[in-house]
C-alpha positions in Angstrom: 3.0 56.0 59.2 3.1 52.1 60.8 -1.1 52.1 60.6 -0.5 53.2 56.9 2.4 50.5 56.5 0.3 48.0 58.4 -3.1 48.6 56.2 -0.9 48.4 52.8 0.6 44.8 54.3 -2.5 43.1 54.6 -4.1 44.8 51.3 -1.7 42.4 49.6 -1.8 40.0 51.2 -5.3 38.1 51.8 -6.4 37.7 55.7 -5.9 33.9 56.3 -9.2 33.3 58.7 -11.1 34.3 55.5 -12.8 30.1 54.9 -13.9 31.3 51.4 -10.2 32.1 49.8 -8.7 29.2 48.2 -4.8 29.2 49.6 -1.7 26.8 48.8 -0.7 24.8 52.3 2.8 26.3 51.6 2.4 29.8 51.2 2.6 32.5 53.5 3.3 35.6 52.3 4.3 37.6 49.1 7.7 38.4 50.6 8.3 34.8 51.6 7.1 33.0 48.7 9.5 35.0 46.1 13.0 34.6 46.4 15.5 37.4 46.7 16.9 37.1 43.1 13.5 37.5 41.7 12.0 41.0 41.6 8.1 40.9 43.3 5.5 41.2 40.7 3.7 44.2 40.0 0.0 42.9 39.7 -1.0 46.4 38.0 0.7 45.1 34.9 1.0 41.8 32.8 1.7 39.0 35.0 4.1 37.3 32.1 5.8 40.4 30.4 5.9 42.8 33.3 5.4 45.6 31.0 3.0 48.2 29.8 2.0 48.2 26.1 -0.2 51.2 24.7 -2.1 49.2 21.9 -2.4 45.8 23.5 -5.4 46.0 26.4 -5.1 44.1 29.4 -7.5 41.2 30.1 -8.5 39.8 33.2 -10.3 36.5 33.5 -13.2 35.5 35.8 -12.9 32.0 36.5 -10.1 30.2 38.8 -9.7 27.6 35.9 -8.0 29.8 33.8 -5.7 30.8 36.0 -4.7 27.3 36.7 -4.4 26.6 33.6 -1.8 29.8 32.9 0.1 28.7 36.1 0.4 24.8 34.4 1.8 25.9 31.2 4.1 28.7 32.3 5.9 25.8 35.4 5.7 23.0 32.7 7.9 25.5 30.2 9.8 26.4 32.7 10.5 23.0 33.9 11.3 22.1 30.1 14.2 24.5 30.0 12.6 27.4 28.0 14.5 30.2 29.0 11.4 32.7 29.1 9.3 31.2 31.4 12.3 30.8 34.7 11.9 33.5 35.5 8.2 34.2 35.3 7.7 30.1 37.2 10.0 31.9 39.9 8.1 35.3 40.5 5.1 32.8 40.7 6.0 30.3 42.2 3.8 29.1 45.1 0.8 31.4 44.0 -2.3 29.3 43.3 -5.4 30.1 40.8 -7.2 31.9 43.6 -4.3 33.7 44.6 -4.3 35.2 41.4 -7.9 35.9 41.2 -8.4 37.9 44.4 -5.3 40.3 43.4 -6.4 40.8 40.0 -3.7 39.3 38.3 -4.2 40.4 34.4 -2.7 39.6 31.1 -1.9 40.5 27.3 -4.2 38.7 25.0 -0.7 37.4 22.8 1.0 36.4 26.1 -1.8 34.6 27.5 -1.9 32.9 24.1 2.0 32.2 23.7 1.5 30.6 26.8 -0.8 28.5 26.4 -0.3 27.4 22.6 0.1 23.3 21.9 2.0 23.6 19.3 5.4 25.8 21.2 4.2 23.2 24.4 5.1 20.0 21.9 8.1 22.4 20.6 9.9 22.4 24.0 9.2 19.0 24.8 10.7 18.0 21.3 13.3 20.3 22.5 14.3 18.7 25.8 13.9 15.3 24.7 16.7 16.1 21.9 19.2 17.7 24.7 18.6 14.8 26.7 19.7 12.4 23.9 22.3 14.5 23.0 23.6 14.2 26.7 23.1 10.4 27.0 25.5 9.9 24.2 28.5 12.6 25.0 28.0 10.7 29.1 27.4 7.4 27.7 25.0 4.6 29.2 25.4 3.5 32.6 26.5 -0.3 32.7 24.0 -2.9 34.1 25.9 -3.2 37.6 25.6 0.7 37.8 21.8 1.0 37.0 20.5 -2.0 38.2 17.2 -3.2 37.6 15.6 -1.1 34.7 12.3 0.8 35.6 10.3 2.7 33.7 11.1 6.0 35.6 14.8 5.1 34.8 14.3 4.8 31.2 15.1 7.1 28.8 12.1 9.6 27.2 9.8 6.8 25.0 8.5 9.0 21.9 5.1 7.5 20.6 5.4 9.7 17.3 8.8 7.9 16.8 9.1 4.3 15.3 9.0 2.0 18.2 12.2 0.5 17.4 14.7 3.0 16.1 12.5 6.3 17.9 13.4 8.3 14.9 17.4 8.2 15.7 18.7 6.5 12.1 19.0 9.8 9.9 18.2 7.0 6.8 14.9 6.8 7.8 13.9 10.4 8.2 11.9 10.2 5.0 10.4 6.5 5.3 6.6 6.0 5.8 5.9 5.0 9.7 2.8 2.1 10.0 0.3 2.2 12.6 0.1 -1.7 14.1 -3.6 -2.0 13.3 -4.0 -6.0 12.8 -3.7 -8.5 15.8 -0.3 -10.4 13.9 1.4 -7.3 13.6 0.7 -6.6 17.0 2.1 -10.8 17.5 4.9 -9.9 15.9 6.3 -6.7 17.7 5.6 -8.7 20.6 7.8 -11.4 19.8 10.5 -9.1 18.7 10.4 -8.0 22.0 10.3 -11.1 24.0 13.2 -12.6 22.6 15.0 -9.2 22.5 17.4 -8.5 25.0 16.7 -4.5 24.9 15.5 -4.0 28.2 13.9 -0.5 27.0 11.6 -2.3 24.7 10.6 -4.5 27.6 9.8 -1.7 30.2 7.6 0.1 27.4 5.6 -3.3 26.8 5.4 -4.1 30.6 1.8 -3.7 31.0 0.3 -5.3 27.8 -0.9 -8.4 28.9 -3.8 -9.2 26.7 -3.4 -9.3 22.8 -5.3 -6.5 21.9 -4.0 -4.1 24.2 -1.0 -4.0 21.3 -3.9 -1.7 19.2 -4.7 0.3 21.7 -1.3 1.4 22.5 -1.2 3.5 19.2 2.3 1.7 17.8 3.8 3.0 14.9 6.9 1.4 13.5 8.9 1.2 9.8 8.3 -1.7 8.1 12.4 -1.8 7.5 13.1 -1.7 11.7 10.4 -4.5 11.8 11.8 -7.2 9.3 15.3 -6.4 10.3 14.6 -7.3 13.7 11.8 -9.8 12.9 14.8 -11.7 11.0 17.4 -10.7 14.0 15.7 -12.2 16.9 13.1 -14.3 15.3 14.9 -16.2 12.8 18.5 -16.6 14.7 21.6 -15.2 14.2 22.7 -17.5 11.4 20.2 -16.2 8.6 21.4 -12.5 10.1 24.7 -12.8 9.0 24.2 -13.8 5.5 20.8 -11.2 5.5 20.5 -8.9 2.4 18.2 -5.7 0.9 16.5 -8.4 -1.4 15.7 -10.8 1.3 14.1 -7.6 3.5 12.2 -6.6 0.9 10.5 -10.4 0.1 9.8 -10.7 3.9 8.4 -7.0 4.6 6.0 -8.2 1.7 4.9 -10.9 2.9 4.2 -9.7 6.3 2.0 -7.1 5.0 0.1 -9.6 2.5 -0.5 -11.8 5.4 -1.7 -8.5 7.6 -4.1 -7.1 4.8 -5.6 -10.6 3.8 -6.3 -11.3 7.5 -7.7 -8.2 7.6 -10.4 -8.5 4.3 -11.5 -11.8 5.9 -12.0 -10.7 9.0 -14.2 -8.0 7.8 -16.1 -10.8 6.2 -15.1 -10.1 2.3 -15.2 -13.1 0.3 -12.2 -13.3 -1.9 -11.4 -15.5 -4.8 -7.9 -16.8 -5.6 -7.6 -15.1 -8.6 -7.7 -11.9 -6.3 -5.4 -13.5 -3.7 -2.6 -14.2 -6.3 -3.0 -10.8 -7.8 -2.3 -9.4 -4.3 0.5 -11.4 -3.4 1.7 -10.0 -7.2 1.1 -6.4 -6.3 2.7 -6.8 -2.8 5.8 -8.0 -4.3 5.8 -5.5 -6.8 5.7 -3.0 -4.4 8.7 -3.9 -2.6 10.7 -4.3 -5.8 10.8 -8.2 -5.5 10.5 -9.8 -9.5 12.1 -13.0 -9.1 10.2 -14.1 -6.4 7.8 -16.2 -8.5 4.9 -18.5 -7.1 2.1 -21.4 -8.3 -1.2 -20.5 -7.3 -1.3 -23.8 -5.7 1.8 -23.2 -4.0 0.1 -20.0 -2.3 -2.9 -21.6 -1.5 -0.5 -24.1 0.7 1.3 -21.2 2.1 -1.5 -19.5 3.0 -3.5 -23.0 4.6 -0.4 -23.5 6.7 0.3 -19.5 7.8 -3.2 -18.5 8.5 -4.9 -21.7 9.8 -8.2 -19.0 10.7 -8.5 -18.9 6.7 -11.3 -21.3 5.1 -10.5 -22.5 1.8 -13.4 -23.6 -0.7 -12.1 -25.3 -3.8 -13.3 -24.9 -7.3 -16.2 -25.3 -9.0 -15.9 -26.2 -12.8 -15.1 -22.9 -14.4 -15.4 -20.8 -10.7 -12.4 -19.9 -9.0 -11.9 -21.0 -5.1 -13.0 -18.9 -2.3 -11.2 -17.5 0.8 -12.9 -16.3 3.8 -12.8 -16.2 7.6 -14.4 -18.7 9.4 -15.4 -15.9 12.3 -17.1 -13.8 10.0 -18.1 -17.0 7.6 -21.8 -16.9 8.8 -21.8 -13.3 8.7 -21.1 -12.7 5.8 -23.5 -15.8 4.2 -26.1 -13.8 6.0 -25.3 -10.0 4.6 -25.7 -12.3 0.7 -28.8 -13.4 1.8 -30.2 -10.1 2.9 -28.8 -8.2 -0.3 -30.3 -10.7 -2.5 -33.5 -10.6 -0.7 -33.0 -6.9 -1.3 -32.5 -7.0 -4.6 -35.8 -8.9 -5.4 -37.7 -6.5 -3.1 -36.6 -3.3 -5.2 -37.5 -5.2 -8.2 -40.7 -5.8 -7.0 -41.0 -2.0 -6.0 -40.0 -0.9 -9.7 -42.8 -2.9 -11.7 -45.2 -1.5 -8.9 -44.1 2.3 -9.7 -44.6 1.9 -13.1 -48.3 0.3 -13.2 -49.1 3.2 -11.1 -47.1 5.6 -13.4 -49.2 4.4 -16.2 -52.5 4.6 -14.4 -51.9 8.7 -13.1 -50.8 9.5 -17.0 -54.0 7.7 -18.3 -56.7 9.5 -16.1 -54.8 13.1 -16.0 -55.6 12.6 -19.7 -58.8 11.0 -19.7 -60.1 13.1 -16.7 -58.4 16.3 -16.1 -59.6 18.3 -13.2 -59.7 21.7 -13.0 -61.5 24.3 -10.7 -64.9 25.7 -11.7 -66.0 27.6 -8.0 -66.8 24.8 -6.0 -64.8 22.3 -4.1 -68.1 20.6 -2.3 -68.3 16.3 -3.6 -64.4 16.4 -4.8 -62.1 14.8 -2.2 -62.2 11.6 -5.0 -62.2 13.4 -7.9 -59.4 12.6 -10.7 -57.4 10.2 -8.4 -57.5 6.5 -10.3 -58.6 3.5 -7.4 -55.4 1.9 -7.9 -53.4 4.7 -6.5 -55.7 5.1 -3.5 -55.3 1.3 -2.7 -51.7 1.9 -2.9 -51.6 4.5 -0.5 -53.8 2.7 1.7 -51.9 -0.4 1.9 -48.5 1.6 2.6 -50.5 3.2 5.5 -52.0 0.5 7.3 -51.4 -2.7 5.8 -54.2 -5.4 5.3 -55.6 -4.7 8.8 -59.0 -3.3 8.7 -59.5 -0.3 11.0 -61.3 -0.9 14.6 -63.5 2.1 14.4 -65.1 4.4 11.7 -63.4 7.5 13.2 -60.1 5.8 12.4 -61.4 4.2 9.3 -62.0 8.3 8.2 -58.9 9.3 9.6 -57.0 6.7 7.5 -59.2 7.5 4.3 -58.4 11.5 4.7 -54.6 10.7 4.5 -54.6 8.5 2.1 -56.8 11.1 0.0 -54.5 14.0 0.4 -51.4 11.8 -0.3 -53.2 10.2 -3.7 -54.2 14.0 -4.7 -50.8 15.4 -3.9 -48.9 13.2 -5.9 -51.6 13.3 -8.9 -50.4 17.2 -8.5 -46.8 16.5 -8.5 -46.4 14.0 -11.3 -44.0 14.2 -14.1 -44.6 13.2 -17.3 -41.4 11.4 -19.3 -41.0 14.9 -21.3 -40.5 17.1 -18.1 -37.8 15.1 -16.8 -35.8 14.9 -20.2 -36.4 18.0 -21.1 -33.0 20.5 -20.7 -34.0 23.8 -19.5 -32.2 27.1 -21.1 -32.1 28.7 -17.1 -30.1 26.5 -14.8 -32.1 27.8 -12.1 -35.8 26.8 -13.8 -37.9 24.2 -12.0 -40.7 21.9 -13.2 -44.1 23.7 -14.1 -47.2 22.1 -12.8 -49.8 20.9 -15.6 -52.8 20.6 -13.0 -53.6 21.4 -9.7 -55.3 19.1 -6.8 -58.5 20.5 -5.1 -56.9 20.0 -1.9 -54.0 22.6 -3.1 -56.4 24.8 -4.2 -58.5 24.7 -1.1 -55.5 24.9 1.4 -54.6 27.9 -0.6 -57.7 29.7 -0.5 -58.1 29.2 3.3 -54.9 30.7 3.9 -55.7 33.7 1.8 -59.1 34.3 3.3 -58.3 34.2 6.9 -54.6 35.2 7.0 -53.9 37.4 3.2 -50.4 36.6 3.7 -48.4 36.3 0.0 -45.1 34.9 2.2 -47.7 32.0 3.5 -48.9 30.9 0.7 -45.8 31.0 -1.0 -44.4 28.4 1.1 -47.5 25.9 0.7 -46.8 26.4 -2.7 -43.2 25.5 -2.5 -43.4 22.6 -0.3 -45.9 21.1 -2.7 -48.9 21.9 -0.7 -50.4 24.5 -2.0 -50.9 26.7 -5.4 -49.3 30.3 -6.1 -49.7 33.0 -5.0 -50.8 34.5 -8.7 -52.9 31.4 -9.2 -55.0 32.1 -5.9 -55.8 35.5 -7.3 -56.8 34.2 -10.9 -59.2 31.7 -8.5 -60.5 34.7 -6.3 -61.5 36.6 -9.5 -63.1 33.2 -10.8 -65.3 33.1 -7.8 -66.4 36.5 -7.8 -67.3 36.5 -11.7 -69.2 33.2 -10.8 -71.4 34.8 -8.3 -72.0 37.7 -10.7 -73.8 35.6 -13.5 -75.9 33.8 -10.6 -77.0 37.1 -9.1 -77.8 38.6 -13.2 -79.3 35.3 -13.8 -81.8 34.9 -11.2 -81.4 38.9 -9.7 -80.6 37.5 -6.5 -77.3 35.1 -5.5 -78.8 31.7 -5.2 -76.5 29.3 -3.3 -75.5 26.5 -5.5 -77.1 23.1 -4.4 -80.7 24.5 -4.8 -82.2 23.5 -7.8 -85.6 25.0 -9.1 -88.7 23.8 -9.2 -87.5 21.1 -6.8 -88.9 21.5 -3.0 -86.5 22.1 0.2 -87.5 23.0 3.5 -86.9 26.0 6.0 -86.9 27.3 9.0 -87.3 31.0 10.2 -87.3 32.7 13.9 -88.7 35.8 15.0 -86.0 38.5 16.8 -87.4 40.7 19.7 -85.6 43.9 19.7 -87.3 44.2 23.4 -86.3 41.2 24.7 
């Protein structure tokens, strides 16, 4: 009975000279690493539940990170007050990923995934933040010679979904729009809302910006109401605060954001008139229900000169409106005209070019049509207009001349299947107006190219495969598959009339009554 007891000891628990099991420094054995109040786990069933359920299979992972990553969730629940996951954190607590891998440890798909699921994660946390404020009021807030020195540890729970003033506490601004601080004077302003503040939680969260641009990457959101009525709080003084109304909010709040969205179109290098800048500044007001807030154009110009000193201001020019840009992106965006209008005359250039060549293709498809009549020997050049060659040729390798005559062919051969191709593929002004009956019709070909047809017919005679020349045919390479056979069946009637005409075939090329040479060699059969 004690070798039996002793043998079932150390089957649960790992041998500790083993160098390849991964162990916790603090664990010793399963009876000393689960208290007394919490029943030992039974690693034959799920690790979570404890139970056995007859439709839902067990799983048991492979890898250690999964584990770990069980373990994380089900402590960090547990540490977040979520009553089901106590007890579970206790029965493992001090078990590792490995642990759990060398004993098996196994799972229900739904608990491993209730587990491990964002969404209740961010549930509980909203959860235990809420108690905590919830305790922090009933208590009430230590005094300053009671805390001390505030530290960021000390603070109370800092909610980045939250505005970054009120933190989502004012029940009047449940339903108002949150802003991201996106623009470097928004990011000026928080800051000096904060500087001459004297809420020493705002500080602690701002402690480590020290560069201006590190307000953007912080990801602050704020409502535009917290944000003027402390703006006009701390920033304007006390005095203005007192006699500070709805009206007056709303005139600042659009102002700000006029100032934010016009530094923001200049610094993007937009050019924008002054007729477009009072019609903002219109629109902004608007929005924020401000109507008697009325201004001169020149009067915003000024405002805007004295605000925004970054803002260049061209004046007018006879009937043409001034101009307002940035003078960072000033250059750039002077350059970006430049290119477009270059642009512009490029693509114009283009244009009359496509349509001298479109011209050309439509006068010699009508003047000289090619079709095939059995041979493709001499026709490489046939049908394609000079013009278009040239074209191709230009596009290809420029003016340069090439260095040698196998290059000089090489060249020549693309620019020959290119020229032929798109004689093949041209669309007459008829085809592209016309409005098929079948959605799904396509354009029908009026000629062929003898480089389609003798693509085609190579592919038939050395492969026969109908799915082959199918796609040369739809990729504009090639010719049908029907149209190969109707060419086939040309060939062979061709050969027929030669071989009645002169009772044998006679290859084409020889002429009679005109001389050729020949050669002949004797076979020994011994030999």
């Amino acid at each position: 009975m004690d070798t039996e007891k002793v043998s079932k000891d150390k089957e649960a628990c790992p041998p500790l000279s083993d160098p390849c099991t991964t162990r916790d420094p603090n664990y010793t054995t399963h009876k000393e690493e689960i208290p007394a109040k919490w029943k030992p786990t039974d690693f034959s069933l799920c690790i979570k539940c404890q139970e056995w359920k007859k439709k839902d299979k067990l799983c048991s992972p492979r890898v250690v990170s999964t584990y770990e990553t069980f373990l994380l969730n089900v402590n960090k629940r547990a540490e977040l007050g979520n009553p089901d996951f106590i007890s579970v954190s206790g029965r493992l607590k001090g078990l590792t990923g490995g642990n759990l891998l060398e004993r098996g440890a196994q799972w229900h798909r739904n608990c491993y995934s209730d587990t491990t699921d964002k969404n209740k994660v961010e549930r509980d946390e909203q959860r235990y933040r809420t108690d905590a404020d919830l305790v922090l009021k009933e208590i009430g807030r230590p005094t300053k010679s009671q805390s001390g020195r505030l530290m960021r540890s000390g603070s109370e729970t800092f909610n980045r979904q939250q505005c970054f003033f009120c933190q989502g506490r004012d029940p009047s601004k449940v339903s108002e729009i949150t802003h991201a601080c996106q623009s470097e004077n928004s990011g000026k302003v928080i800051k000096d809302i904060v500087d001459k503040s004297d809420n020493a939680s705002w500080k602690v969260q701002l402690a480590d910006i020290v560069a201006e641009g590190d307000f953007l990457a912080r990801d602050i959101i704020y409502h535009q109401s917290c944000k003027t009525t402390h703006w006009r709080k701390y920033i304007q003084g006390p005095q203005r605060c007192s006699t500070f109304d709805t009206e007056d909010a709303a005139f600042i709040a659009a102002e700000m954001e006029f100032y934010d969205e016009l530094l923001e179109r200049t610094e993007l290098g937009e050019y924008i008139t002054t007729v477009q800048v009072e019609m903002l500044y219109t629109n902004m007001m608007r929005d924020h229900g401000v109507f008697n807030k009325t201004i001169t154009r020149r009067a915003l110009i000024a405002k805007i000169s004295e605000n925004m000193p970054d803002i260049v201001i061209s004046p007018k020019r006879g009937c043409l409106p001034g101009i307002l840009h940035s003078k960072k992106a000033g250059r750039e965006a002077v350059d970006i005209a430049k290119a477009e209008k270059d642009i512009k005359g490029d693509l114009t250039a283009i244009f009359k070019c496509a349509k001298i060549i479109r011209q050309v293709i439509a006068q010699t498809r009508k003047e000289k049509p090619w079709s095939f009549t059995g041979s493709l020997d001499g026709l490489s050049e046939s049908a394609v207009p000079i013009e278009l060659m040239m074209l191709n040729r230009w596009i290809l390798q420029g003016s340069k001349a090439a260095t040698t005559d196998l290059r000089d062919q090489a060249l020549h051969k693309s620019c020959t299947i290119m020229s032929q191709t798109m004689m093949q593929e041209f669309k007459t002004t008829r085809q592209v107006t016309h409005t098929p009956q079948s959605e799904v019709s396509t354009f029908r070909r009026q000629i062929e190219s003898p480089f389609a047809v003798g693509l085609s017919l190579w592919m038939y005679h050395n492969l026969r495969s109908q799915k082959a020349i199918t796609v040369l045919s739809n990729i504009c390479a090639g010719i049908s598959y029907s149209r190969v056979t109707q060419v086939c069946s040309q060939i062979a009637n061709s050969v027929q009339e030669n071989s009645n005409e002169n009772g044998v075939f006679v290859p084409y090329g020889i002429v009679k009554g005109r001389g050729m040479c020949a050669s002949a060699d004797n076979v020994d059969k011994k030999s």
